[in-house]
C-alpha positions in Angstrom: 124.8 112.2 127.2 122.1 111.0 130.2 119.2 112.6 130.6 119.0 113.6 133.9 115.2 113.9 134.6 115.5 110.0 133.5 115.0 107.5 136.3 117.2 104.9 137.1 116.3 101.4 136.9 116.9 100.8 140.5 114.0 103.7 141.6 111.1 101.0 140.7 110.8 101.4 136.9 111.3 98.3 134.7 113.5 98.6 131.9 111.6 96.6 128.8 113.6 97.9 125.8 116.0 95.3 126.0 113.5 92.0 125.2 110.8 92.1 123.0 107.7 90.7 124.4 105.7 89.9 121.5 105.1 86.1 120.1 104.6 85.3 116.9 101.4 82.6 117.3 98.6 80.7 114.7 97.0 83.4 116.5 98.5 86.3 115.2 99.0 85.2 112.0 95.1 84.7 111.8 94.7 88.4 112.8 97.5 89.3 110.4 95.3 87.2 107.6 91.7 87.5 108.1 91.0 90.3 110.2 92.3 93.5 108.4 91.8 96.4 110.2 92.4 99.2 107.0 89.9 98.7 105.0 89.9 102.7 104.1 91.8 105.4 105.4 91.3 106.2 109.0 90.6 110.1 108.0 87.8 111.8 106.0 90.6 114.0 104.6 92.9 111.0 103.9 90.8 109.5 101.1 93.7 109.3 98.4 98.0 108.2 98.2 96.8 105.9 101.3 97.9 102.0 101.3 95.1 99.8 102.9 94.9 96.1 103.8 92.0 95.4 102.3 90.9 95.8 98.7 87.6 95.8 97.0 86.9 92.5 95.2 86.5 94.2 91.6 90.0 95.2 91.8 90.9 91.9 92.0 89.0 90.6 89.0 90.4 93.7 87.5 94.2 92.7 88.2 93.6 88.5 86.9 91.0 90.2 83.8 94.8 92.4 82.4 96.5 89.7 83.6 94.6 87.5 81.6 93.8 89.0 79.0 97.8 89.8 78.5 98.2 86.2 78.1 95.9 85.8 75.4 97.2 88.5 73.6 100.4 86.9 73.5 99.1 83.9 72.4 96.8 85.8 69.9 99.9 88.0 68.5 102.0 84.6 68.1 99.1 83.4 65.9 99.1 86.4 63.7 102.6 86.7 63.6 102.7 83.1 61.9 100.5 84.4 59.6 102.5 87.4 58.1 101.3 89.8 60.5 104.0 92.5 62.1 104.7 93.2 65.6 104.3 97.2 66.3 105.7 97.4 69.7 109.3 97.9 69.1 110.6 95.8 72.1 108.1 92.9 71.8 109.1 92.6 68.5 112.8 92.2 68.9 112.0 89.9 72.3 110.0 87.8 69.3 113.3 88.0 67.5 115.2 87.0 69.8 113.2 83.8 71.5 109.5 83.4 71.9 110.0 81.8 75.6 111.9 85.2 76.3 108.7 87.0 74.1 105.9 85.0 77.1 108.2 85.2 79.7 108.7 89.1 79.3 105.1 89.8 78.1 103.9 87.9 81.6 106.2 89.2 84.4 106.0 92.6 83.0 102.6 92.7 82.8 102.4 90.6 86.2 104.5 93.5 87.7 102.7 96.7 86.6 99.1 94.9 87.4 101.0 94.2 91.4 102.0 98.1 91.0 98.4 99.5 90.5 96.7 97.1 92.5 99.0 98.5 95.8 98.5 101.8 94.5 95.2 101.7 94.0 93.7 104.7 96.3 96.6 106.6 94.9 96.5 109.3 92.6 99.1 109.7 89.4 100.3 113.6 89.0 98.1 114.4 91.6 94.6 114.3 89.0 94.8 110.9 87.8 93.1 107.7 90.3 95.1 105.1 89.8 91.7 103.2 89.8 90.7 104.9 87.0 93.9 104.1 85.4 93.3 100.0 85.7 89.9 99.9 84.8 90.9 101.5 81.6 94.0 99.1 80.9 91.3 96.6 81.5 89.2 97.9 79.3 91.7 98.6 76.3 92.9 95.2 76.6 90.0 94.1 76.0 89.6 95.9 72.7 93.0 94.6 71.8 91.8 91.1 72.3 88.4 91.9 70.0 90.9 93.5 67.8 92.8 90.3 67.2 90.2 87.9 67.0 88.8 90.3 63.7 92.3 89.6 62.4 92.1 86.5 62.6 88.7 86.1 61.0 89.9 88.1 58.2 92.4 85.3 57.5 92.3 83.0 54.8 91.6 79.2 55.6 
């Protein structure tokens, strides 16, 4: 089907669907890079489930604090674990069963994952009441208090 109120290329009009004009140059990849144009949401009423290209820098020491701190308390768990203590977490335990590499690799990329999640959904809101912000800052938080938690374990051990 034609659309007859269409012209035809031959009364003037150029047809450019056909080649794409745009180059890919240092240029653009610079804009692309450095100059972000979304750093909020364009409209007042658009303040949350928006993505944006640029993030505020606490989020970022957010994400590498969990990210972090996840490590350590890998490290930390091993320690107690060699020293009689028991893993809760049902699947970290039998990963810790199973190989410890598998345990650190599965601890890491998990974590690495849900940080990646949160930090793209960060001006999103979970069930429609819950900031995702909020929701990092207080994984930050709690890991923290995991990682005070540990090191009181450990000073309870016995030299």
């Amino acid at each position: 089907m034609t659309n007859p109120d269409a012209r035809s290329p031959d009364e003037g009009t150029i047809e450019r669907r056909q080649n794409d004009r745009r180059r890919l140059s240092c240029r653009s990849l610079y804009g692309a890079l450095f100059i972000l144009r979304r750093r909020h949401s364009r409209r007042k009423d658009d303040l949350s489930n928006k993505y944006v290209d640029l993030y505020d820098p606490w989020l970022l020491i957010a994400g590498v604090l969990i990210f972090l701190l996840s490590c350590l308390d890998a490290f930390l768990t091993l320690i107690l674990l060699s020293h009689g203590a028991v893993e809760m977490n049902a699947l970290m335990d039998w990963l810790i069963k199973k190989d410890i590499r598998t345990f650190a690799t599965a601890k890491i990329v998990l974590t690495g994952l849900a940080v990646f999640v949160m930090v793209i959904h960060f001006n999103f809101n979970l069930y429609k009441i819950l900031p995702v912000r909020y929701l990092l800052y207080t994984l930050m938080s709690l890991y923290a208090l995991l990682i005070a938690h540990e090191i009181s374990l450990l000073g309870e051990l016995p030299l």
